[in-house]
C-alpha positions as a Markdown table, in Angstrom:
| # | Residue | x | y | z |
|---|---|---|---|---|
| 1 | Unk | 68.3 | -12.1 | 7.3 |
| 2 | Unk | 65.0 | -10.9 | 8.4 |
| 3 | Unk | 61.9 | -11.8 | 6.7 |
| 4 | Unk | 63.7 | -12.5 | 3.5 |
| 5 | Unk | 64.4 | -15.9 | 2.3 |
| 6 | Unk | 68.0 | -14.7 | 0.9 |
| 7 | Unk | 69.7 | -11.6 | 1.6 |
| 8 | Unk | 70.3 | -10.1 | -1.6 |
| 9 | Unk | 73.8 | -8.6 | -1.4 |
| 10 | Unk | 77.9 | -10.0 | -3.0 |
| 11 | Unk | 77.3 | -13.0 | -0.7 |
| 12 | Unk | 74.7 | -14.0 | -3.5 |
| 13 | Unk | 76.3 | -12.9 | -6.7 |
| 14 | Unk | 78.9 | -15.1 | -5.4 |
| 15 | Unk | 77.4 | -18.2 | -4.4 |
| 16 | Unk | 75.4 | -18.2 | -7.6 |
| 17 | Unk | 78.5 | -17.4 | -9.9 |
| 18 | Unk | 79.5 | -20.8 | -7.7 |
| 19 | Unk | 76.9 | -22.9 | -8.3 |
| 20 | Unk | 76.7 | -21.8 | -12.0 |
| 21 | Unk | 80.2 | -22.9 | -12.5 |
| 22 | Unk | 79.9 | -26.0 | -10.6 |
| 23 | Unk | 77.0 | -27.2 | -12.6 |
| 24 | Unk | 78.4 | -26.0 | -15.9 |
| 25 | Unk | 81.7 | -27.8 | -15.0 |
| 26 | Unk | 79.9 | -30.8 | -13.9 |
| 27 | Unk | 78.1 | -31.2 | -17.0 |
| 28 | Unk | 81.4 | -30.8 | -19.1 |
| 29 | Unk | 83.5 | -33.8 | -17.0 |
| 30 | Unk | 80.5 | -35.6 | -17.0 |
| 31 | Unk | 80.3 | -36.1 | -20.7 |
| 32 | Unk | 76.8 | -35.4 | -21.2 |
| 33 | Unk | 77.5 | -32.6 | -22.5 |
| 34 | Unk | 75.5 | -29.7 | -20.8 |
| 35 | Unk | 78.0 | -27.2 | -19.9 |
| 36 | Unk | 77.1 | -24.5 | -22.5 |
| 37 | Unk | 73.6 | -25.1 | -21.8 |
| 38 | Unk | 73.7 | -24.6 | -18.0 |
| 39 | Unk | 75.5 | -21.2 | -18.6 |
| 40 | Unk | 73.0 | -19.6 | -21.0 |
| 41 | Unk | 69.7 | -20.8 | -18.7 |
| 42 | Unk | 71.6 | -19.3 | -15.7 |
| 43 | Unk | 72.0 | -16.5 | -17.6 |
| 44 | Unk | 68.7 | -16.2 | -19.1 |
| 45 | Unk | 67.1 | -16.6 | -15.7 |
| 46 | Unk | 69.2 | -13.7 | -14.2 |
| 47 | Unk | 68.0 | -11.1 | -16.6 |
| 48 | Unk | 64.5 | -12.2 | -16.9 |
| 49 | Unk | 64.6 | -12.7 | -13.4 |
| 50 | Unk | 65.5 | -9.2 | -13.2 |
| 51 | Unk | 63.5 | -7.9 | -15.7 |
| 52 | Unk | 60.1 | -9.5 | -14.3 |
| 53 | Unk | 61.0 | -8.4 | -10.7 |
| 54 | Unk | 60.8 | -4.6 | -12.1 |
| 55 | Unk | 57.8 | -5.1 | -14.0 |
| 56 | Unk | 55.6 | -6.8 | -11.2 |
| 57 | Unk | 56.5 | -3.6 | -9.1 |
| 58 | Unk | 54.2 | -2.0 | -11.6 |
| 59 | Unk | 52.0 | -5.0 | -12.4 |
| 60 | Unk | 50.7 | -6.5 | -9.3 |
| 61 | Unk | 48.6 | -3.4 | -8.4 |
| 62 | Unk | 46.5 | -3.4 | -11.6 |
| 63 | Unk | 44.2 | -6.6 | -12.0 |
| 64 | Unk | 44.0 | -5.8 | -15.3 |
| 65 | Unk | 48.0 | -5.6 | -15.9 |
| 66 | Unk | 48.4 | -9.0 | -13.3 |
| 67 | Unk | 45.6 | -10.5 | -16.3 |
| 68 | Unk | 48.1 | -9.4 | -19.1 |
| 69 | Unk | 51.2 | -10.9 | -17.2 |
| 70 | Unk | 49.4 | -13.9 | -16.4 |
| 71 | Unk | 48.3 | -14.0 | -20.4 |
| 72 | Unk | 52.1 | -13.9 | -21.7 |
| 73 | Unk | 53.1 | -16.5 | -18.8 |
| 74 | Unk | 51.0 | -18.9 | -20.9 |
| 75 | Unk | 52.3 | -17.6 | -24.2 |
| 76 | Unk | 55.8 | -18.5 | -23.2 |
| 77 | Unk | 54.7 | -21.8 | -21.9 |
| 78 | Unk | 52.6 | -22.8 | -25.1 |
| 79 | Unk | 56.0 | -21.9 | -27.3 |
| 80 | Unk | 57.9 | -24.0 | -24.8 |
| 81 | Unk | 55.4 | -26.6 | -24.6 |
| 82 | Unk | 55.1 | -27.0 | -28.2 |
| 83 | Unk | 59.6 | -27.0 | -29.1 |
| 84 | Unk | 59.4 | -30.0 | -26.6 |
| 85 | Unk | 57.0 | -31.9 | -28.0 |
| 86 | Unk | 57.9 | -31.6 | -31.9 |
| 87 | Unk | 61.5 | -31.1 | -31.2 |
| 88 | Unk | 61.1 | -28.1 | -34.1 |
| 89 | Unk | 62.0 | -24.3 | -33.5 |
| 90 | Unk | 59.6 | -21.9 | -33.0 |
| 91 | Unk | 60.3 | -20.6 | -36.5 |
| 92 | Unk | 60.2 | -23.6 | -38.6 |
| 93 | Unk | 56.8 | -24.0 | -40.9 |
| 94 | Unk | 53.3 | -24.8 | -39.2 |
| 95 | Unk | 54.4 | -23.1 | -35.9 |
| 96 | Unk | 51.0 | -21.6 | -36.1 |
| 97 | Unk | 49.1 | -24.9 | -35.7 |
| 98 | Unk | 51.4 | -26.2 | -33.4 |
| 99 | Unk | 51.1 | -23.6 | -31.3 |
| 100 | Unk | 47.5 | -23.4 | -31.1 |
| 101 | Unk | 47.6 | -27.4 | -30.4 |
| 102 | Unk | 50.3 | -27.0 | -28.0 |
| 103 | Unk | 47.8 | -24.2 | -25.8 |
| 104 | Unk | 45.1 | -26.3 | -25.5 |
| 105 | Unk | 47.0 | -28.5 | -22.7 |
| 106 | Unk | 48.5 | -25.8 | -21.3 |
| 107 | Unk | 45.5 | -24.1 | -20.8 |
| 108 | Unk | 43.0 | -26.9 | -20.2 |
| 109 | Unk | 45.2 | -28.0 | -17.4 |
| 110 | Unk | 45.5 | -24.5 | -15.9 |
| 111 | Unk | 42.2 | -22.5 | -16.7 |
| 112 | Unk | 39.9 | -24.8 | -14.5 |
| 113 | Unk | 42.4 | -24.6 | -11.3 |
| 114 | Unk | 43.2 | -21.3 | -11.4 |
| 115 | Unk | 39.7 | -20.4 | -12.0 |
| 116 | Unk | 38.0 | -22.3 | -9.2 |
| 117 | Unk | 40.6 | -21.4 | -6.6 |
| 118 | Unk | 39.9 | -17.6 | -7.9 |
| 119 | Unk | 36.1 | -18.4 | -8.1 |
| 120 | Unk | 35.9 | -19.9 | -4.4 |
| 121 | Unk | 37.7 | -16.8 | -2.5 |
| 122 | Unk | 40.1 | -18.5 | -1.4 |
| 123 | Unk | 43.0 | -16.9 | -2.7 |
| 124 | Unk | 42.2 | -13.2 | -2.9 |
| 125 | Unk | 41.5 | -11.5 | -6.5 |
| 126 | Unk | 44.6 | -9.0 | -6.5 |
| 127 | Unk | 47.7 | -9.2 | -8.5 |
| 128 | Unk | 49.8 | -10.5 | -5.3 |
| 129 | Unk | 48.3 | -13.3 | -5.1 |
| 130 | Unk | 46.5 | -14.0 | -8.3 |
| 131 | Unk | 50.6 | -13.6 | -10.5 |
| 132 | Unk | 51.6 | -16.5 | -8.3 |
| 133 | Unk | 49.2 | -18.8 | -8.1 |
| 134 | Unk | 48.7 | -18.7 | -12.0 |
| 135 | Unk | 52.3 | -18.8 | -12.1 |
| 136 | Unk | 52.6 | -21.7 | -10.4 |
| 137 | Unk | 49.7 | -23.9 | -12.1 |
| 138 | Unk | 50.8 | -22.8 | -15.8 |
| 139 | Unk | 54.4 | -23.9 | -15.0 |
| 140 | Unk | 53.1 | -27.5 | -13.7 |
| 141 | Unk | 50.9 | -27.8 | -16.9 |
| 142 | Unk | 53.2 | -27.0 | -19.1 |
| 143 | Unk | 55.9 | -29.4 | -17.9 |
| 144 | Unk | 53.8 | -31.5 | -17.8 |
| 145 | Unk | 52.2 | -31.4 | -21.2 |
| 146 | Unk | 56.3 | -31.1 | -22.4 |
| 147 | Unk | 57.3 | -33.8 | -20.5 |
| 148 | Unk | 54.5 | -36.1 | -21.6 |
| 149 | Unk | 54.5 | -34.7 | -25.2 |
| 150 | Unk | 58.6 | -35.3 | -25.5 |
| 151 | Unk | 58.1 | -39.3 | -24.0 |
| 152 | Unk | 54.9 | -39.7 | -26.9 |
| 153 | Unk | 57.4 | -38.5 | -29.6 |
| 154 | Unk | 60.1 | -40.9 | -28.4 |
| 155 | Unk | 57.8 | -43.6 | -27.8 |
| 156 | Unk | 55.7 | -43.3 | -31.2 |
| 157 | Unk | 58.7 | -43.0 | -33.3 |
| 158 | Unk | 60.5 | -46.4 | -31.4 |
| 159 | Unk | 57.0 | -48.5 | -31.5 |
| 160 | Unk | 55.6 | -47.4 | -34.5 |
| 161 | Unk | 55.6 | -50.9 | -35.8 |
| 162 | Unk | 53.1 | -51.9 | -33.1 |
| 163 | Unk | 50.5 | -48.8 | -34.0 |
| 164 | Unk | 50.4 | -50.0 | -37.7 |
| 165 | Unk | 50.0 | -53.6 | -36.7 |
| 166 | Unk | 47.0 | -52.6 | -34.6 |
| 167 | Unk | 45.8 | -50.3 | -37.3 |
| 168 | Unk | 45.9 | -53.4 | -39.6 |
| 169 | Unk | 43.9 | -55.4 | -37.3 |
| 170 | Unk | 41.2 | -52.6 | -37.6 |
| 171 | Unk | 41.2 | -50.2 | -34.9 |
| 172 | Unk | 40.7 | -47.1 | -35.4 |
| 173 | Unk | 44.2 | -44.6 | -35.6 |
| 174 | Unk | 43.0 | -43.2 | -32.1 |
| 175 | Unk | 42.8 | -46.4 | -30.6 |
| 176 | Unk | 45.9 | -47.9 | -32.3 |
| 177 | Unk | 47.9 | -45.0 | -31.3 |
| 178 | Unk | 46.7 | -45.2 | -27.2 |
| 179 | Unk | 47.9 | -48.7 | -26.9 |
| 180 | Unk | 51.6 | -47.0 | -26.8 |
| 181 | Unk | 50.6 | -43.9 | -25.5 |
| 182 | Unk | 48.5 | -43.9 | -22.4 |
| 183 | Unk | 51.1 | -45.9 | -20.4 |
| 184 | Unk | 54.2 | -43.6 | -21.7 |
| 185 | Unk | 52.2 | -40.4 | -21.0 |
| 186 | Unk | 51.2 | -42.2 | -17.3 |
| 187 | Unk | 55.2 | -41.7 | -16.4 |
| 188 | Unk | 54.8 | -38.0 | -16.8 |
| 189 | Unk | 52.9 | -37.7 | -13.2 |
| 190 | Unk | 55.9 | -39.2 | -11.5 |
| 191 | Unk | 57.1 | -36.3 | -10.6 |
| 192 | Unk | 53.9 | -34.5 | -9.3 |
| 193 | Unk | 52.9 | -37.5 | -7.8 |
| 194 | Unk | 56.2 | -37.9 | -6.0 |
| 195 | Unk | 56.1 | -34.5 | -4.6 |
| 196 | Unk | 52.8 | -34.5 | -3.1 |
| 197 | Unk | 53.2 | -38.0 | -1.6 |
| 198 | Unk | 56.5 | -37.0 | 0.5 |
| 199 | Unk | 55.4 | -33.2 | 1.0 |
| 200 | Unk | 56.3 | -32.5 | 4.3 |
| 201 | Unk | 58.8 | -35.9 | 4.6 |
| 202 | Unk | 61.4 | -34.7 | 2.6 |
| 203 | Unk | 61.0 | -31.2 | 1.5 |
| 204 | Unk | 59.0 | -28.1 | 2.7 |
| 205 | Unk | 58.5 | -26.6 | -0.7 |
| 206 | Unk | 58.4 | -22.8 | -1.7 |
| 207 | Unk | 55.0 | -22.1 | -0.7 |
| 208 | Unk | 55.1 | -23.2 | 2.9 |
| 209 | Unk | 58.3 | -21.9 | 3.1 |
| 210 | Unk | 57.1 | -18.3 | 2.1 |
| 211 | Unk | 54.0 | -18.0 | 4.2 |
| 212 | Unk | 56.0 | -18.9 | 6.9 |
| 213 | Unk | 58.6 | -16.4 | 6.7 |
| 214 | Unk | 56.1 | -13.9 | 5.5 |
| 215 | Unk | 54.6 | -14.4 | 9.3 |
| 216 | Unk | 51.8 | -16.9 | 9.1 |
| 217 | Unk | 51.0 | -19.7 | 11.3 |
| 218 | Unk | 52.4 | -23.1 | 10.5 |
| 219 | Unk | 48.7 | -24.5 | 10.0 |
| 220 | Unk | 48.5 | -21.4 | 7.3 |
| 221 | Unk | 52.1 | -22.4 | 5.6 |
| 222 | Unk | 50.6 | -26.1 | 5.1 |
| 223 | Unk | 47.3 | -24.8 | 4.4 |
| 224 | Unk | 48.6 | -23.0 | 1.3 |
| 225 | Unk | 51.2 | -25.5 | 0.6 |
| 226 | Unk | 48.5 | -28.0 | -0.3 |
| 227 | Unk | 46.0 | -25.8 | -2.4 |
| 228 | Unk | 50.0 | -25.5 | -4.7 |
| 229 | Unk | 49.9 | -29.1 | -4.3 |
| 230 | Unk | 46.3 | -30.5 | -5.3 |
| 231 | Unk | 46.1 | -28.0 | -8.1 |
| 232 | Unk | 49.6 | -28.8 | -9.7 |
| 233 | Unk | 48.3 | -32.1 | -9.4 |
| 234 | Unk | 45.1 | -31.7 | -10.8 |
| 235 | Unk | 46.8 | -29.1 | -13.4 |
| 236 | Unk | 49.0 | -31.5 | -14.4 |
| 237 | Unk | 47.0 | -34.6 | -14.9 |
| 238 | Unk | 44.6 | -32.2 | -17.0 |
| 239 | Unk | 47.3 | -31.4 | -19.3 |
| 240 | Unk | 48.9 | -35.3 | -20.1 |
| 241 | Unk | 45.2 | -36.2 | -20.6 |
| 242 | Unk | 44.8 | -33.4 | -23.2 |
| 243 | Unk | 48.4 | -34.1 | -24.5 |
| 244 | Unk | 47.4 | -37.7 | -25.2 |
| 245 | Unk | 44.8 | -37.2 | -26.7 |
| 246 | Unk | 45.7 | -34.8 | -29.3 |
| 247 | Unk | 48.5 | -36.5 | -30.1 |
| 248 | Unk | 46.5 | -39.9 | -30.5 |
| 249 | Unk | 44.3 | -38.1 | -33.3 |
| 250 | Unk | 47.2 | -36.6 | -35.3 |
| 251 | Unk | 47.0 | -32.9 | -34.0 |
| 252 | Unk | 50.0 | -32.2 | -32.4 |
| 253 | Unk | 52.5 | -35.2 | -34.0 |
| 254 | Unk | 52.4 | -37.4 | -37.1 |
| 255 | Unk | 51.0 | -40.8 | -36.5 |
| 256 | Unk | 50.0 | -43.8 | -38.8 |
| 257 | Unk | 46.8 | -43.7 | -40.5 |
């Protein structure tokens, strides 16, 4: 295998035709309903797997080119971002405001990491390093700010009984609507919270897995594996603070006034 993490040959078509079929499969017996789902994201991450792998080829030795990658990374994350939390296609009307609401998350949970990890040396300024960091980061925020967004919706439309009683007691619509929220949009850190508590105990995620086969020292695979950590964390907790708040004052989803 060498100093690859896979070796990229049939073996691999095969096991991920495999998997593919086992999950799509899996998701038809089950009932819930999945199957078609599973095949289209496999497939869609195959080709733009594919497609990205060419392009960083030409990418990662231009900062300016890693900049622009990094740029439509968090265009495709705000228009994700955004469908999750609204539950409306990218083409329905007002996509422009939602959009620009749905960035602000995204980007206030990513921006400050990215740019003090950048800003203190520690990870170099080149497109190698700078394309995976950023990459990383924006992908936390904005499942994060999806996640947190999706639970608001849910929760806002079931209690919306209790934001109009506190609205007719007199607090303001921010206030009335962060009674329901904060707690809801708490259980969106589960999952980075989770992961950095049992780092180590019950996985050795992708960072510390790739310095270590790319032929650093153990103390330099955890080194890196907890700058990933701390600033998903950080990222994340950015971004369901943002979230919150903009769905609290009415930008992002429709609340009682």
């Amino acid at each position: 295998m060498g100093s690859s993490v896979v070796d990229v040959d049939v073996r691999l078509g095969v096991v991920l035709a495999a998997l593919t079929a086992l999950a799509a499969v899996s998701g038809r017996l089950s009932g819930l309903g999945e199957d078609r789902a599973v095949l289209v994201a496999a497939a869609r991450a195959t080709v733009q797997l594919a497609v990205v792998s060419a392009v960083l080829l030409i990418v990662v030795d231009s900062l300016w080119l890693s900049a622009a990658f990094v740029l439509l990374m968090v265009t495709v994350a705000t228009a994700t971002a955004a469908g999750r939390i609204t539950g409306l296609p990218l083409r329905s009307p007002g996509a422009g405001p939602r959009l620009a609401a749905a960035a602000l998350p995204v980007v206030g949970g990513a921006a400050p990491v990215v740019g003090l990890v950048l800003a203190s040396g520690t990870v170099p300024l080149r497109g190698t390093a700078v394309i995976p960091i950023a990459g990383i980061v924006i992908g936390g925020a904005m499942s994060a700010t999806s996640l947190a967004g999706r639970r608001l919706r849910d929760e806002l439309n079931r209690r919306h009984g209790e934001v109009e009683a506190a609205l007719a007691l007199g607090l303001p619509p921010r206030d009335s609507v962060l009674l329901v929220a904060r707690p809801v949009a708490g259980t969106a850190l589960i999952p980075p919270l989770d992961q950095t508590r049992t780092v180590g105990l019950v996985t050795l995620p992708g960072a510390f897995v790739g310095v270590l086969l790319g032929g650093g020292s153990p103390l330099e695979a955890g080194a890196a594996q907890l700058l990933v950590l701390i600033g998903l964390l950080a990222a994340e907790v950015l971004a369901v603070w943002a979230v919150t708040e903009l769905v609290a004052r009415g930008r992002v989803l429709p609340v009682p006034r």
